[in-house]
DRENPA-3360 file (N, C-alpha, C; in nm, 2 decimals, always signed):
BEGIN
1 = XXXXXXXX = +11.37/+8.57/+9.26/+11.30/+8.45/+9.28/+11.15/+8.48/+9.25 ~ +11.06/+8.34/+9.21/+10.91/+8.42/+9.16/+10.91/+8.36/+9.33 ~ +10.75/+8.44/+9.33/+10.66/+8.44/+9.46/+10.65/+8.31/+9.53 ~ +10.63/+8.20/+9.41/+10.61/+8.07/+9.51/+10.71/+8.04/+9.56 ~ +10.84/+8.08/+9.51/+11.00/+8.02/+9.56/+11.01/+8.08/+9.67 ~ +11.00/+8.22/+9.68/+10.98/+8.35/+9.79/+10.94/+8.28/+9.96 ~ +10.78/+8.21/+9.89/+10.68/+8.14/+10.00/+10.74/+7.99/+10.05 ~ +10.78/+7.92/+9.95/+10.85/+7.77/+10.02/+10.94/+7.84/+10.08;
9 = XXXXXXXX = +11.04/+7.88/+10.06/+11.16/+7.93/+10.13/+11.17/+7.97/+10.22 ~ +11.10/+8.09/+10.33/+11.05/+8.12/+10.38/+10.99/+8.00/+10.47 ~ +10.84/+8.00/+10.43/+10.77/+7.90/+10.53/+10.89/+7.77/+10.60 ~ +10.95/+7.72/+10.49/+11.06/+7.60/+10.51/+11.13/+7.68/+10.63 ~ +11.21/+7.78/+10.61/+11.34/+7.86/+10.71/+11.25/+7.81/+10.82 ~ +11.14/+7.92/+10.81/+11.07/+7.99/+10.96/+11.02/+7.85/+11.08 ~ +10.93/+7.72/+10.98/+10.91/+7.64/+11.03/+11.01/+7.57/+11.11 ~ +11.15/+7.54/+11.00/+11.27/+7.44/+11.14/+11.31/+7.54/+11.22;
17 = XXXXXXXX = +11.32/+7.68/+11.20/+11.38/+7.75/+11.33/+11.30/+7.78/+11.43 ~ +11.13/+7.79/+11.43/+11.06/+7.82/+11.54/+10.95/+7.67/+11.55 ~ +10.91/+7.61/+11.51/+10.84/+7.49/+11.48/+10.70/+7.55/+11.51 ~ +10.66/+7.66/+11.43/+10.53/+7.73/+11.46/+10.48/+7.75/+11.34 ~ +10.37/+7.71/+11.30/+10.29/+7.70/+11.15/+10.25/+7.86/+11.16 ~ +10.18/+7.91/+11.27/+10.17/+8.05/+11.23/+10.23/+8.14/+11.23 ~ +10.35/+8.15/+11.29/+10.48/+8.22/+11.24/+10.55/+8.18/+11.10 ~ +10.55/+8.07/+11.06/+10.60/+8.04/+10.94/+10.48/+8.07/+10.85;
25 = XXXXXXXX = +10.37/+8.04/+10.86/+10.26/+8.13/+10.74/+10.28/+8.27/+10.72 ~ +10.31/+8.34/+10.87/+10.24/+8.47/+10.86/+10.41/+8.51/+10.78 ~ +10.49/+8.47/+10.79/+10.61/+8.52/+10.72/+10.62/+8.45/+10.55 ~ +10.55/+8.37/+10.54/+10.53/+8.32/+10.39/+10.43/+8.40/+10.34 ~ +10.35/+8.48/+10.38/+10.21/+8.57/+10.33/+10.36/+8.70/+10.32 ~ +10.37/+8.71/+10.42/+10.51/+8.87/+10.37/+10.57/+8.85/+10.35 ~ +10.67/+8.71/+10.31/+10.76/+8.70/+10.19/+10.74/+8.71/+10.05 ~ +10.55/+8.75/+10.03/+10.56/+8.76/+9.81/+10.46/+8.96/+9.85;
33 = XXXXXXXX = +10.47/+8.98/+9.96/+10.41/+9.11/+9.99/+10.55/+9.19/+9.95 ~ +10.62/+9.23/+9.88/+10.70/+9.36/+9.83/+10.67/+9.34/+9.67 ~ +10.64/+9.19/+9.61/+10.62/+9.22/+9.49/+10.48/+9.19/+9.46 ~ +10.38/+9.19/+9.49/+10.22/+9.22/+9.49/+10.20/+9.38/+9.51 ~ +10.25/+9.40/+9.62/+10.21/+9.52/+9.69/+10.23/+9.63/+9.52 ~ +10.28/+9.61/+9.43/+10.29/+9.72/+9.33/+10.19/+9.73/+9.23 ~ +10.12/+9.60/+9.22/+10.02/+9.54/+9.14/+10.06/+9.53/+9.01 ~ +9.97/+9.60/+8.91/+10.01/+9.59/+8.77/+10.17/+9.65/+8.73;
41 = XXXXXXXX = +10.16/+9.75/+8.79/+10.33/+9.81/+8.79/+10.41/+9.72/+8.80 ~ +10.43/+9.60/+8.84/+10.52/+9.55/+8.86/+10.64/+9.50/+8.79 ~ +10.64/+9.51/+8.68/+10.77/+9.49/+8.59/+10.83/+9.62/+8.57 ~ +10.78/+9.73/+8.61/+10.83/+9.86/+8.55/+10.87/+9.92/+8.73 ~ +10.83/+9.88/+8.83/+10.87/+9.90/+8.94/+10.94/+9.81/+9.03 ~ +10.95/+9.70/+8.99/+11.06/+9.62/+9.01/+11.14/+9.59/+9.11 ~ +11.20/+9.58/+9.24/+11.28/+9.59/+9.34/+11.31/+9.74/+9.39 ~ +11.23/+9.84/+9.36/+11.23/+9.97/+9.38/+11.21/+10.00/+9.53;
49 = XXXXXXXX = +11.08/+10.10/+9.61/+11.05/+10.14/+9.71/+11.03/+10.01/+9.81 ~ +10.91/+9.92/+9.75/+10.90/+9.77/+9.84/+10.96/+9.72/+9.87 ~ +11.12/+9.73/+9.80/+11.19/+9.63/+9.84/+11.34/+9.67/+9.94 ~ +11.31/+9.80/+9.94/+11.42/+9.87/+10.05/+11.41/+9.84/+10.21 ~ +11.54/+9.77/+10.26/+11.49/+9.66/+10.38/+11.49/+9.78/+10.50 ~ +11.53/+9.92/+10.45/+11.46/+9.99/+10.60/+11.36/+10.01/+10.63 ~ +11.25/+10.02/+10.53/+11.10/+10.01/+10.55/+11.09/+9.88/+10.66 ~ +11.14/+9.80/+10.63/+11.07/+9.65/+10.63/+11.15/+9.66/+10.83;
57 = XXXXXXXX = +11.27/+9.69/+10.85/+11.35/+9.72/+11.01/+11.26/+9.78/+11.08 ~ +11.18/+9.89/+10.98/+11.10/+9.98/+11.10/+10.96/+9.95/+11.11 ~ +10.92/+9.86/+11.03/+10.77/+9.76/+11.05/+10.83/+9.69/+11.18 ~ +10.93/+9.63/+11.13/+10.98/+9.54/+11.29/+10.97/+9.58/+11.41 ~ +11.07/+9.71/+11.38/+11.08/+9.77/+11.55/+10.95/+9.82/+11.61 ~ +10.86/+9.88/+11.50/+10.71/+9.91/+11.56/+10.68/+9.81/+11.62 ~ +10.64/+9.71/+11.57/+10.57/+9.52/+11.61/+10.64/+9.47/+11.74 ~ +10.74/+9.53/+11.74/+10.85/+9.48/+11.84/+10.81/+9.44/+11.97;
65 = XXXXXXXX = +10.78/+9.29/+12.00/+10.80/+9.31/+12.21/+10.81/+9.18/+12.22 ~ +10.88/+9.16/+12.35/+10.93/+8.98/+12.38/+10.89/+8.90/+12.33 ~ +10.75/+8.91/+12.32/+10.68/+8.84/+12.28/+10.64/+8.78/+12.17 ~ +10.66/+8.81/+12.08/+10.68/+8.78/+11.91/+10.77/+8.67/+11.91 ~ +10.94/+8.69/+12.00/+11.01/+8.57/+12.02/+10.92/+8.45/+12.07 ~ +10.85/+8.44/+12.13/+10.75/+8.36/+12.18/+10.71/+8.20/+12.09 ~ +10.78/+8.13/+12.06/+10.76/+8.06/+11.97/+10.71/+7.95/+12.01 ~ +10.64/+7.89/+12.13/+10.58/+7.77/+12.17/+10.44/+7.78/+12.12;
73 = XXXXXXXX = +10.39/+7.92/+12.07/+10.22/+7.89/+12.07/+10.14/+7.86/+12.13 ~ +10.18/+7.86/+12.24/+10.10/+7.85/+12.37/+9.93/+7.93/+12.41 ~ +9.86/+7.92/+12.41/+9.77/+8.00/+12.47/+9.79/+8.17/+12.38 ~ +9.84/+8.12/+12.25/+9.81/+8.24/+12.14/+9.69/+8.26/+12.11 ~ +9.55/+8.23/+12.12/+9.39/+8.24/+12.09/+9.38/+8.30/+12.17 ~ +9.42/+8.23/+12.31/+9.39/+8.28/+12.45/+9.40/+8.44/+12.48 ~ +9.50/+8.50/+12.43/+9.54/+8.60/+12.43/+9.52/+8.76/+12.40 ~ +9.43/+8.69/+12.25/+9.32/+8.80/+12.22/+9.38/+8.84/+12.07;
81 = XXXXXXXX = +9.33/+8.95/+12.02/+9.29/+8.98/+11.89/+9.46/+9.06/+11.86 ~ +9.48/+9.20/+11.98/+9.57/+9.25/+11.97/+9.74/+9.16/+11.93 ~ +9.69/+9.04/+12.03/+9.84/+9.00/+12.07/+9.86/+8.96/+11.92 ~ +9.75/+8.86/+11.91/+9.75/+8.76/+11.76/+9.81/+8.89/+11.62 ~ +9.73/+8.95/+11.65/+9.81/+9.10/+11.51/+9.93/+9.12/+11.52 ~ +9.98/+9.18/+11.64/+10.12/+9.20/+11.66/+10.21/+9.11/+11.64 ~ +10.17/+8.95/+11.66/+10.27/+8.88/+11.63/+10.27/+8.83/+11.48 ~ +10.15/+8.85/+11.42/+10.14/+8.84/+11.30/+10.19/+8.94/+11.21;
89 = XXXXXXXX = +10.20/+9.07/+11.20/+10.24/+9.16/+11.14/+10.44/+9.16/+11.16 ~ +10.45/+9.13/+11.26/+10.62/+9.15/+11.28/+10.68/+9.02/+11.23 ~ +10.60/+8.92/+11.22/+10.64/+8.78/+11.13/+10.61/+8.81/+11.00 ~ +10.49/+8.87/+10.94/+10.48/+8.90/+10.80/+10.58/+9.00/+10.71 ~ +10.64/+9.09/+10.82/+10.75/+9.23/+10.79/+10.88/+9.12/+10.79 ~ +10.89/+9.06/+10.90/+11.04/+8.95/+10.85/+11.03/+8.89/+10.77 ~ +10.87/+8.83/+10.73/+10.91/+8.76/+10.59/+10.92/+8.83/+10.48 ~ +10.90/+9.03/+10.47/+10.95/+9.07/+10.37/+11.07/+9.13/+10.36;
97 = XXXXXXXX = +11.12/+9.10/+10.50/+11.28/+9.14/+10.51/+11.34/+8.98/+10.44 ~ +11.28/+8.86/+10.47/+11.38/+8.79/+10.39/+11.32/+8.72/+10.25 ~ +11.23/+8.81/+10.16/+11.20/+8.83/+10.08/+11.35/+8.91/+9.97 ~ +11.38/+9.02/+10.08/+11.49/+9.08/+9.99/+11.65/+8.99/+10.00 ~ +11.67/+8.93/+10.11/+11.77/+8.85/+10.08/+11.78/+8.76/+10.03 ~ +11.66/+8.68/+9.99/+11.67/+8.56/+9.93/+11.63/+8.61/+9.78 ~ +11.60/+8.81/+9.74/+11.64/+8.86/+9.63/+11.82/+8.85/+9.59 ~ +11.85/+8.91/+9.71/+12.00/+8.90/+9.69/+12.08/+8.79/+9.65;
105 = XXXXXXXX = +12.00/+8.70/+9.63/+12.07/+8.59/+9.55/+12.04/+8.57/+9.41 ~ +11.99/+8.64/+9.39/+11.96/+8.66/+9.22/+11.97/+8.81/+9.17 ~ +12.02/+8.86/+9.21/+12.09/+8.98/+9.12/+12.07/+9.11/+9.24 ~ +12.09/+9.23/+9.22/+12.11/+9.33/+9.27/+12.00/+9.38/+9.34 ~ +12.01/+9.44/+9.50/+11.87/+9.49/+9.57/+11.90/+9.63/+9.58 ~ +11.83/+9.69/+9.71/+11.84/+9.78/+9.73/+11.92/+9.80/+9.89 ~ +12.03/+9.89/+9.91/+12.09/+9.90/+10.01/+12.10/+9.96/+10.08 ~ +12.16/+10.10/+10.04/+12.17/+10.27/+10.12/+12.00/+10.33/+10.06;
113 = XXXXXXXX = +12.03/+10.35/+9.94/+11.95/+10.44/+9.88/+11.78/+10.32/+9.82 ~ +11.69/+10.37/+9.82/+11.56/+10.31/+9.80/+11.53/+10.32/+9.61 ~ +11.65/+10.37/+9.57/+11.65/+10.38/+9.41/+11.79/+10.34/+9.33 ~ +11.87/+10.27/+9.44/+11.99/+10.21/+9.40/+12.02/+10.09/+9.40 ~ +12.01/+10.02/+9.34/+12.03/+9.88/+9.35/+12.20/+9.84/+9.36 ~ +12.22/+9.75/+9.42/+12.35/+9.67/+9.48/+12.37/+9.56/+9.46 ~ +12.47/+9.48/+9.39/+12.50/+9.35/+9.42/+12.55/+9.30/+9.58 ~ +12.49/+9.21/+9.62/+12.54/+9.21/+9.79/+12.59/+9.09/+9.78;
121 = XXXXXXXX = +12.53/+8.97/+9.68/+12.59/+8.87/+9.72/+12.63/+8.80/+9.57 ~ +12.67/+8.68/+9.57/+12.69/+8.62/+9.40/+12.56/+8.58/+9.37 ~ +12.55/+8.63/+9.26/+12.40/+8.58/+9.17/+12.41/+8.41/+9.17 ~ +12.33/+8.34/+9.22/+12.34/+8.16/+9.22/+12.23/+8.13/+9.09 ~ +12.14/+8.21/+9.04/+12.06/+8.16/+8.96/+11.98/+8.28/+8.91 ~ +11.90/+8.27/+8.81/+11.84/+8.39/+8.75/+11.69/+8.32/+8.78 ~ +11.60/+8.42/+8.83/+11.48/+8.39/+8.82/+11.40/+8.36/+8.76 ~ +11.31/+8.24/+8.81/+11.22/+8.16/+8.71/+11.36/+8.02/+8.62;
129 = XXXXXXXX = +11.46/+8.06/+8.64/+11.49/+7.94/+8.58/+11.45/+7.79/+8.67 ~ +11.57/+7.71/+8.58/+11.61/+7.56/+8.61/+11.64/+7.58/+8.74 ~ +11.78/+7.70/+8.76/+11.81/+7.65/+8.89/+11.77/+7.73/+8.99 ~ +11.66/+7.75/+9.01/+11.59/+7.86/+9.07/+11.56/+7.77/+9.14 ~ +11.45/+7.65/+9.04/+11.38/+7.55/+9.09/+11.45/+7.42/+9.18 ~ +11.57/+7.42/+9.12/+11.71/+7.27/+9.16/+11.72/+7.38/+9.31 ~ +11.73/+7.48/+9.27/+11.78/+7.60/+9.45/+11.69/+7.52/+9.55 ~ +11.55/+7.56/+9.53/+11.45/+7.54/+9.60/+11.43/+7.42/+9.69;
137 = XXXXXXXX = +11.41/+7.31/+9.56/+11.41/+7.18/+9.61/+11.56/+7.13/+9.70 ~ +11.67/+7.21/+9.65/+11.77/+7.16/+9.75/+11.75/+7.21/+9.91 ~ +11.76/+7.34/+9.88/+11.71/+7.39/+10.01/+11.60/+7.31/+10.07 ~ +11.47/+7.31/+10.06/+11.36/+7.23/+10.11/+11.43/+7.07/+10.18 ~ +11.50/+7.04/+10.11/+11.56/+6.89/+10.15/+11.68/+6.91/+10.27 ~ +11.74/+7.03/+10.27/+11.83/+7.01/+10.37/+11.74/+7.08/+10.45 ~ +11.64/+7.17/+10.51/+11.54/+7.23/+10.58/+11.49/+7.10/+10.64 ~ +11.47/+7.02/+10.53/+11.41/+6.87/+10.60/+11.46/+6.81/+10.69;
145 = XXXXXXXX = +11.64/+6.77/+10.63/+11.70/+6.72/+10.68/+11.70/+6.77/+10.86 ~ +11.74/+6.89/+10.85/+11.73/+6.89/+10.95/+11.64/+6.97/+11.04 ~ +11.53/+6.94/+11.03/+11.47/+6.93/+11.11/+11.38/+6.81/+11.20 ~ +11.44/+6.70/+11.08/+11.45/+6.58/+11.11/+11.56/+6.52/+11.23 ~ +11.64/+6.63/+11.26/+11.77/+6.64/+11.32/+11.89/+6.53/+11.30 ~ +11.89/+6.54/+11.16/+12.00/+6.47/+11.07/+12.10/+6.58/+11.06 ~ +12.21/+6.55/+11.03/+12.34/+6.56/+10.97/+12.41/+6.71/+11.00 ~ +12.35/+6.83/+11.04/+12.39/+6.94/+11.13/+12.33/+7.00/+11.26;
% end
């Protein structure tokens, strides 16, 4: 997927399942963070190191505490600088955990090994195409749908 697909997709997920704009940002900023992070390399490094999802498990478990689940936003300013980082960093690391699954729908990631790529799931579209884009907007429309609390 290119970056902006990475970012709607993401933001869309994060938004109907927690209804929190700053959990859903901070995971759309680390949903296009495994392919930035390489800079100019990046056609020659490719789904390599950044995109091996144990790195991305153990950013999590670091970030880790009840609290993160925390998704009313309540008195999040209130809280202070620390809290606000921590919950921002372990949303930005799941957005580059589903950075790599929503790779896995376009061809092969990384699974055991950080230099071995895997097909995990069926390829639905090749990136940057037509149906990358028809993917996107479909998805975004049923993300709508229901969070509209239509039809599932």
């Amino acid at each position: 997927m290119t970056g902006i697909s990475h970012g709607v997709v993401t933001f869309a997920t994060l938004y109907v399942a927690t209804q929190n704009v700053f959990i859903a940002g901070s995971a759309a900023l680390g949903s296009i963070f495994p392919d930035k992070i390489k800079g100019p390399l990046f056609r020659f490094w490719h789904r390599c190191y950044s995109h091996w999802f144990v790195l991305y498990v153990a950013a999590l478990a670091f970030f880790w505490t009840p609290e993160v689940l925390a998704v009313t936003g309540t008195g999040l300013w209130q809280k202070g600088i620390v809290y606000m980082s921590r919950m921002f960093f372990f949303w930005f690391f799941a957005g580059g955990l589903l950075h790599i699954l929503e790779d896995a729908i376009c061809g092969p990631v990384l699974v055991l090994y950080p230099t071995k790529r895997t097909t995990v799931l069926p390829r639905l579209f090749k990136t940057g195409s037509v149906g990358e884009c028809l993917f996107v907007i479909g998805y975004c429309a049923i993300m709508y749908v229901r969070n509209r609390g239509g039809l599932f």
